[in-house]
MMTF fields as JSON, N, C-alpha, C and O atoms, coordinates in Angstrom:
{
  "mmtfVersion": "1.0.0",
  "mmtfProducer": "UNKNOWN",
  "numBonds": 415,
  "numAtoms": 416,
  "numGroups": 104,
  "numChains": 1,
  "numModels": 1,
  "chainsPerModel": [1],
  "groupsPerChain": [104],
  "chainIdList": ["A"],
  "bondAtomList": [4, 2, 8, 6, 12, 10, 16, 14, 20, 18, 24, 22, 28, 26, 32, 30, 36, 34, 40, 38, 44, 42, 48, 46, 52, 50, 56, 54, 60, 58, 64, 62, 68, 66, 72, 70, 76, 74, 80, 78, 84, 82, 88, 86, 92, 90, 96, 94, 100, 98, 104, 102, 108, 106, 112, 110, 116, 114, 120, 118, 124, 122, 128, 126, 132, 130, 136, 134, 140, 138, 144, 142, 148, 146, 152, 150, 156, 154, 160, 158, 164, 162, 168, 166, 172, 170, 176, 174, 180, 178, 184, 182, 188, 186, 192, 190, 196, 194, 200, 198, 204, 202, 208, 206, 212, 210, 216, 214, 220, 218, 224, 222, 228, 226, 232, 230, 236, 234, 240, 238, 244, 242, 248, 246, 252, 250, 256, 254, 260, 258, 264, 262, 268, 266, 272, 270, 276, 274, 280, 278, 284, 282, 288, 286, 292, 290, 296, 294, 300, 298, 304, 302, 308, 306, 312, 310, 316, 314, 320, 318, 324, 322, 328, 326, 332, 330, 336, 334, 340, 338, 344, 342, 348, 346, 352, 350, 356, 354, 360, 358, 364, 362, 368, 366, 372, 370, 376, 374, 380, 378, 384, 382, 388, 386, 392, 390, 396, 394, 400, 398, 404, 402, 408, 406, 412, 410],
  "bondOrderList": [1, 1, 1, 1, 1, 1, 1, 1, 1, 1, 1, 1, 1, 1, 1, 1, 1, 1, 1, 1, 1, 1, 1, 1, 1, 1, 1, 1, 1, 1, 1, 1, 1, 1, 1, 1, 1, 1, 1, 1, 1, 1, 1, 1, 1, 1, 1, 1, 1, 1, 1, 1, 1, 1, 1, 1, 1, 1, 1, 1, 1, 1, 1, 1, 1, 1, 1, 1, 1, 1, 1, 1, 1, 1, 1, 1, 1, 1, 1, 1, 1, 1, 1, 1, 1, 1, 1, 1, 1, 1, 1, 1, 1, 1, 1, 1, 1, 1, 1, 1, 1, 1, 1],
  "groupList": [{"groupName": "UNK", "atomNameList": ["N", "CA", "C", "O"], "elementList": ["N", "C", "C", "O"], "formalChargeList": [0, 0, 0, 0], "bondAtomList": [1, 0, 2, 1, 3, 2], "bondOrderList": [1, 1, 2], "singleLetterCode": "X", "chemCompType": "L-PEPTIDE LINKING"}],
  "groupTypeList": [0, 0, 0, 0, 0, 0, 0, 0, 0, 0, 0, 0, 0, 0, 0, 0, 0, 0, 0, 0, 0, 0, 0, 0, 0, 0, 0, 0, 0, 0, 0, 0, 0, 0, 0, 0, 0, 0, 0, 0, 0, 0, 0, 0, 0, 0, 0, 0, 0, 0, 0, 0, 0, 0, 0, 0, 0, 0, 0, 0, 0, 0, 0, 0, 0, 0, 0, 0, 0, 0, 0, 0, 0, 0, 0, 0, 0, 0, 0, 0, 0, 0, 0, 0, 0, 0, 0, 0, 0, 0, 0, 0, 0, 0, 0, 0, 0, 0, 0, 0, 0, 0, 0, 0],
  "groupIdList": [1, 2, 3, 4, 5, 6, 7, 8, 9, 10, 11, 12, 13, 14, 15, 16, 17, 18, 19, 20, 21, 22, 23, 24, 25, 26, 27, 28, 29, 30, 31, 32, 33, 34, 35, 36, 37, 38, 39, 40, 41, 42, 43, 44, 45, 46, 47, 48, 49, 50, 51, 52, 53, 54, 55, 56, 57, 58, 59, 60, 61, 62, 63, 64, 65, 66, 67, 68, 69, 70, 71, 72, 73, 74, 75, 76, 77, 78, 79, 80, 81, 82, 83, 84, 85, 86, 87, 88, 89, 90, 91, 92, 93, 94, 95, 96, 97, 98, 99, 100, 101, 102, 103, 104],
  "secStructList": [7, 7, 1, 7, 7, 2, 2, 2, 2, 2, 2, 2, 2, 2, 2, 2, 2, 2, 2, 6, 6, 7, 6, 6, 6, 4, 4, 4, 1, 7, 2, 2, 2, 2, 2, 2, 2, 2, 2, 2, 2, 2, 2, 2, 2, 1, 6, 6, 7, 7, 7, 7, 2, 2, 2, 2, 2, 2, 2, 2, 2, 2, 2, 2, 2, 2, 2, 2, 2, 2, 2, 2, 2, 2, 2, 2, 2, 2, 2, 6, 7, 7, 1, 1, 7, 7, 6, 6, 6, 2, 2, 2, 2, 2, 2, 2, 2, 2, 2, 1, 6, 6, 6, 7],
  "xCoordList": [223.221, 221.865, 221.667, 222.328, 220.867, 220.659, 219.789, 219.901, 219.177, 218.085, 216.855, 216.338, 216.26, 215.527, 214.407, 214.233, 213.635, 211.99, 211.053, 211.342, 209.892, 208.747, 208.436, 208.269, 208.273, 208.098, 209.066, 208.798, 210.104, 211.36, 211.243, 211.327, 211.066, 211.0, 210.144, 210.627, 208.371, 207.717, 208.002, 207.694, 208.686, 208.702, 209.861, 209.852, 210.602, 211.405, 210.726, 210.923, 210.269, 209.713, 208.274, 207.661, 207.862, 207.14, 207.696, 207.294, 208.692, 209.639, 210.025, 209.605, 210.929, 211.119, 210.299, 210.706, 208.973, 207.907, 207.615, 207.446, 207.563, 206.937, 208.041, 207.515, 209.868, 210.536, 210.443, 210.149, 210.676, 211.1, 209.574, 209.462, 208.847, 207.52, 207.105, 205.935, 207.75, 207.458, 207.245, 208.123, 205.882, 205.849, 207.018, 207.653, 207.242, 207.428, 208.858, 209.142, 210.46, 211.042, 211.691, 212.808, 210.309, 210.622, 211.843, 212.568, 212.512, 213.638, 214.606, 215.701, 214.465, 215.459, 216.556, 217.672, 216.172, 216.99, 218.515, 218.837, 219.112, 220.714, 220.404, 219.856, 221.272, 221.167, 221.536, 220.734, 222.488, 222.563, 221.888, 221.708, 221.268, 219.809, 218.931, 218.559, 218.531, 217.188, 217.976, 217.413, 218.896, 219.112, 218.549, 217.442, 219.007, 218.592, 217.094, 216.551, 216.545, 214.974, 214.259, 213.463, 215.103, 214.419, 214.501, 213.428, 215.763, 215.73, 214.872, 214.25, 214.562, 213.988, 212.602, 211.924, 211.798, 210.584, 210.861, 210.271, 211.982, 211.924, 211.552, 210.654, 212.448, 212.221, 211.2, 211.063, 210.068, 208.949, 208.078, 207.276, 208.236, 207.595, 207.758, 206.794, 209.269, 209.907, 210.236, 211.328, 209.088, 209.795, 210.744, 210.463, 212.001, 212.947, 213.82, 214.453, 213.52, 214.715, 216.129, 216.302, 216.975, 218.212, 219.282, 220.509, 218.641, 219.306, 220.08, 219.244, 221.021, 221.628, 221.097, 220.627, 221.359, 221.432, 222.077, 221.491, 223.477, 224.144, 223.242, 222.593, 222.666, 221.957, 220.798, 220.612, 219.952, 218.819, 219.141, 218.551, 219.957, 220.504, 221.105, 220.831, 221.679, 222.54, 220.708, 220.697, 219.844, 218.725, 217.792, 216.651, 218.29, 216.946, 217.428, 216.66, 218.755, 219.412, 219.01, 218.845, 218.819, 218.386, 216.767, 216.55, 215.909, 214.671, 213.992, 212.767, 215.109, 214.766, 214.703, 213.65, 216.054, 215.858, 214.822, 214.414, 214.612, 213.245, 212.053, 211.33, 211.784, 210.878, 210.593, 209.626, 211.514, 211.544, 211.4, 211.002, 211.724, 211.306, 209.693, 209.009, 209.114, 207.67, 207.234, 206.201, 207.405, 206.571, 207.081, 206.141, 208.516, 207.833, 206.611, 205.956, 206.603, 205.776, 204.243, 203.551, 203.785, 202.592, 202.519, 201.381, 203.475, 203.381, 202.977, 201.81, 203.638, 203.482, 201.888, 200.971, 201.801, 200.077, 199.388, 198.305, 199.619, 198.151, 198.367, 197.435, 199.895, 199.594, 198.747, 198.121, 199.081, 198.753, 196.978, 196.327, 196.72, 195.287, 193.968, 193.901, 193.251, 192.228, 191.018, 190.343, 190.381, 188.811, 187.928, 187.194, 187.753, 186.634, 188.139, 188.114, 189.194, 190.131, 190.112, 190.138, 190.041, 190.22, 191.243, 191.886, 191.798, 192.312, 193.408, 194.531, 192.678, 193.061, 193.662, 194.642, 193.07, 194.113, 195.425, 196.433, 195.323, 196.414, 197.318, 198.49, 197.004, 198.393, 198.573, 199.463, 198.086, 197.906, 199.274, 200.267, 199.076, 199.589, 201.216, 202.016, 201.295, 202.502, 203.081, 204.281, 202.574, 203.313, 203.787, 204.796, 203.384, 203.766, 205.1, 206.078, 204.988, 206.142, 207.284, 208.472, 206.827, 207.872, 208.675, 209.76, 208.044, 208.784, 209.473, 210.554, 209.038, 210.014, 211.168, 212.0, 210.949, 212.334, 213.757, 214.004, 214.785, 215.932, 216.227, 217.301, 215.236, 214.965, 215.327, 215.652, 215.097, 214.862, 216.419, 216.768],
  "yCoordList": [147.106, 146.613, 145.653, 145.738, 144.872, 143.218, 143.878, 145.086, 143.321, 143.431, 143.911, 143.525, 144.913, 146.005, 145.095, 143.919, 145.864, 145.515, 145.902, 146.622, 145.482, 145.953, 147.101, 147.858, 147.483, 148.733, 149.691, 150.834, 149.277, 150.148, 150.753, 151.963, 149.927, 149.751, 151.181, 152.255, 150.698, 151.729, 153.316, 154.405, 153.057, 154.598, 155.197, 156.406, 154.626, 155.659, 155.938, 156.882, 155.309, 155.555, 156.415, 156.604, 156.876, 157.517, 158.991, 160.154, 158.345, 159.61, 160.878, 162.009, 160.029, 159.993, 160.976, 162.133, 160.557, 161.409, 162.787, 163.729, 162.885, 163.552, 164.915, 165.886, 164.921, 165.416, 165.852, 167.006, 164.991, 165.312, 165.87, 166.078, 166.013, 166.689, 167.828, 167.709, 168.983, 169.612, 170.621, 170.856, 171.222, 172.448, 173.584, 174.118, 173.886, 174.975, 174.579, 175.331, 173.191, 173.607, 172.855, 172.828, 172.264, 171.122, 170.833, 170.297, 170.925, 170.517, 171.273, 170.892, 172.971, 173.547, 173.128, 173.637, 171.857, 170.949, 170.872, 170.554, 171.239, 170.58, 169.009, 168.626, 168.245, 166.722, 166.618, 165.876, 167.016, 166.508, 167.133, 166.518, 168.37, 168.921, 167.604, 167.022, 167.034, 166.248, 165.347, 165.594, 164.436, 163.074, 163.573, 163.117, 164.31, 164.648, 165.022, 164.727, 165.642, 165.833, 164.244, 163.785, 163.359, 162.283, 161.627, 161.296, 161.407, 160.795, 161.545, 160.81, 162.935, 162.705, 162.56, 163.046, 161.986, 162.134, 160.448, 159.845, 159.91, 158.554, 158.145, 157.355, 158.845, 158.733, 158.184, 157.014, 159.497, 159.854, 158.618, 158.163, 158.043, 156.915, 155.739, 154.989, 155.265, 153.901, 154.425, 154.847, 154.285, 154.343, 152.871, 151.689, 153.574, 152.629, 151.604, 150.549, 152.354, 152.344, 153.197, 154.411, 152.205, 152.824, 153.289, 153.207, 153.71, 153.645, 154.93, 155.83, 155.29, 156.51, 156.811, 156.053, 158.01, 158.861, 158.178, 158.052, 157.527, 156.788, 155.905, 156.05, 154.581, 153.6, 154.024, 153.514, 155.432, 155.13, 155.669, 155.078, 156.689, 156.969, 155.496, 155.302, 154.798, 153.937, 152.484, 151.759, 152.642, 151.55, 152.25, 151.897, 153.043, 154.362, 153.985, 154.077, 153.521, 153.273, 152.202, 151.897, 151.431, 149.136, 149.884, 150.008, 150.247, 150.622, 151.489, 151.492, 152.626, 152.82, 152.09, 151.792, 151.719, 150.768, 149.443, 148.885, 149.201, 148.116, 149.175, 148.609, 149.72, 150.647, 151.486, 152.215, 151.258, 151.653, 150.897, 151.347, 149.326, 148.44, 148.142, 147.995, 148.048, 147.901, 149.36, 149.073, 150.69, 151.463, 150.883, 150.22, 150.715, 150.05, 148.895, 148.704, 148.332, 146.727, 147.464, 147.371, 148.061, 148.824, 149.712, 149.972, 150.273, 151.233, 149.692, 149.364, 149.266, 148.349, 147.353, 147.154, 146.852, 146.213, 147.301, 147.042, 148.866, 149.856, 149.897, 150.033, 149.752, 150.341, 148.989, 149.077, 147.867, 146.609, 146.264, 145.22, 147.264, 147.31, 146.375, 147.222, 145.736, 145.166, 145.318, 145.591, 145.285, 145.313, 144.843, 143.935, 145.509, 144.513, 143.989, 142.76, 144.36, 144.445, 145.565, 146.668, 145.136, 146.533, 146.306, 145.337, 147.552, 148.017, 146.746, 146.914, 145.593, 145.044, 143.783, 143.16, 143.526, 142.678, 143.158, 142.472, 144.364, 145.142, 145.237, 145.554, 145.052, 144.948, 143.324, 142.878, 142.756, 141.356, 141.21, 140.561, 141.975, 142.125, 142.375, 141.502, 143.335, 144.042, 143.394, 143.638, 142.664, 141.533, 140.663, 140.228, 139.921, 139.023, 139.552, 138.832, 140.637, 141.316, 141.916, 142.18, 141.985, 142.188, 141.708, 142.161, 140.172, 138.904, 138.502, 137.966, 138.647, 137.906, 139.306, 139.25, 140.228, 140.958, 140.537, 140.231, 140.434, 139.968, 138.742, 138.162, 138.391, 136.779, 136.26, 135.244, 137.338, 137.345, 137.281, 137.266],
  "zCoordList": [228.683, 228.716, 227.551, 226.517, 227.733, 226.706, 225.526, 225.318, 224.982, 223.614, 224.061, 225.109, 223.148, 222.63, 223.165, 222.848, 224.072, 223.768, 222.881, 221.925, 223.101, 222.165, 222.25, 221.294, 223.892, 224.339, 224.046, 223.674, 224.195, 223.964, 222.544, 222.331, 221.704, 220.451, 219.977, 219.619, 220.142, 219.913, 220.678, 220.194, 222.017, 222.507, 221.729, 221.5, 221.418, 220.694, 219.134, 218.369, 219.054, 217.521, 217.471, 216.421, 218.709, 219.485, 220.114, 220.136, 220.536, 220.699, 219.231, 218.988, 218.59, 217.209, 216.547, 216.449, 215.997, 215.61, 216.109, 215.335, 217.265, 218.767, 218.3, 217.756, 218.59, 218.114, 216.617, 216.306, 215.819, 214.201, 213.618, 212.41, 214.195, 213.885, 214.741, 215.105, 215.211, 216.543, 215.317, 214.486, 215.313, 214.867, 215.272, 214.362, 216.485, 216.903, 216.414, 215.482, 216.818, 215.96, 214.49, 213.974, 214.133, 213.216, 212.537, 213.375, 211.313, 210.892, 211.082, 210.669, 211.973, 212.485, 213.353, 213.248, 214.55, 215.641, 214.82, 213.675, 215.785, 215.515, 216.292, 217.326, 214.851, 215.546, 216.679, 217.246, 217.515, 219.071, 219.809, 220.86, 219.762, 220.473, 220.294, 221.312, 218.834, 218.651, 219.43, 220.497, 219.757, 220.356, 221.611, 221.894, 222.328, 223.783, 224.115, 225.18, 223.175, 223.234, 223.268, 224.088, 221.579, 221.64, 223.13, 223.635, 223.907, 224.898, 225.715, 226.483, 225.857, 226.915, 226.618, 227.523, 225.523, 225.009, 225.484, 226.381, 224.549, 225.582, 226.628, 226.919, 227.374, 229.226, 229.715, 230.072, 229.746, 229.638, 229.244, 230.06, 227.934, 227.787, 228.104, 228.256, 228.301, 228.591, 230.267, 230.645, 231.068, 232.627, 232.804, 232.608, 233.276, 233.738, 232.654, 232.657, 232.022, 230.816, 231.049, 231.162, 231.074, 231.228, 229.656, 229.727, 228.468, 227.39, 227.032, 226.951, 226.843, 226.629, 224.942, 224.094, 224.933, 223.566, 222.659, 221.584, 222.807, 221.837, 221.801, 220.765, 222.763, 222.429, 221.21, 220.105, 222.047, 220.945, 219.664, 218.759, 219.257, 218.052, 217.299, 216.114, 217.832, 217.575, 216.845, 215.85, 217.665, 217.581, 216.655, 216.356, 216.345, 215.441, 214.131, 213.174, 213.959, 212.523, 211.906, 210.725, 213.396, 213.188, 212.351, 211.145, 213.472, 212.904, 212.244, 212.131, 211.56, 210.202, 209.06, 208.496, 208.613, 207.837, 207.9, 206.881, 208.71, 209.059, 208.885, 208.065, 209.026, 208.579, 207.388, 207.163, 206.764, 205.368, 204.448, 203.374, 204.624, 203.858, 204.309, 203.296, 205.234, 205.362, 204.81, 204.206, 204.669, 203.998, 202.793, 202.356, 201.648, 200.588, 200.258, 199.233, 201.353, 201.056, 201.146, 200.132, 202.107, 202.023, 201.005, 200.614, 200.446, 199.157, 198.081, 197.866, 197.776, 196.291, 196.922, 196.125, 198.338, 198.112, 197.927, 197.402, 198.22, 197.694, 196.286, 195.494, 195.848, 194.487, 193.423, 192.367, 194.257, 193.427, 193.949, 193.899, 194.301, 194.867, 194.186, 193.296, 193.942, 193.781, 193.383, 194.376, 192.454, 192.831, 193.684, 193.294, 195.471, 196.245, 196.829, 196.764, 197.271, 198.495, 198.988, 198.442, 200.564, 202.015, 202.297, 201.892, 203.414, 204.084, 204.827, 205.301, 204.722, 205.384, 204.605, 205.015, 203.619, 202.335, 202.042, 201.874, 201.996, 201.498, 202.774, 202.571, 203.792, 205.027, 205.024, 205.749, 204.546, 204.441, 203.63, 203.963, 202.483, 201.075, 201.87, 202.207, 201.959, 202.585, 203.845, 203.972, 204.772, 205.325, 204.739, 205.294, 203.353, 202.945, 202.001, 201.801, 201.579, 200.889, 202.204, 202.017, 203.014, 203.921, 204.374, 204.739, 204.447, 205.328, 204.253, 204.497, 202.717, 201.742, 201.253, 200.347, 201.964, 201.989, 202.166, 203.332, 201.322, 201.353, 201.304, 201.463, 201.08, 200.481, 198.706, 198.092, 198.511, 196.828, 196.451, 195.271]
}
């Protein structure tokens, strides 16, 4: 199968959560139990998605790390916070630190 959609994108990261946050068996999961839960929490959300367990394990790695550099960039615009800046300067803030990620 070709390149990741948007949709694709968020359901596993939808998925993701849904799993690695389950009260009932939160960080108890053996990792290849959680791949198979995530997929099928996938499923469920991406109708007609054909991606195996390797794929989304394998795309969970691309978008962690992409996701870990945007919670730093949102961490440093709250911490660099303002007098009389919202909610919304500060994602302002953190896009602009995001995109100049690995730039530096």
């Amino acid at each position: 199968m070709g390149a990741w959609s948007m949709m694709e994108d968020v359901s596993l990261c939808e998925a993701w959560v849904q799993v690695s946050h389950c009260p009932v068996t939160g960080n108890e999961i053996k990792f290849s139990h959680m791949w198979k839960k995530i997929h099928q929490a996938f499923c469920e959300r991406a109708i007609g998605s054909t991606r195996t367990e390797i794929a989304l394990s394998s795309r969970w790695k691309v978008l962690n790390k992409e996701l870990g550099k945007w919670r730093n960039a949102l961490a440093k615009a709250i911490d660099n916070h303002r007098s009389g800046e919202n909610l919304s300067s500060e994602i302002m803030q953190a896009q602009m630190w995001f995109g100049a990620v690995g730039r530096w």
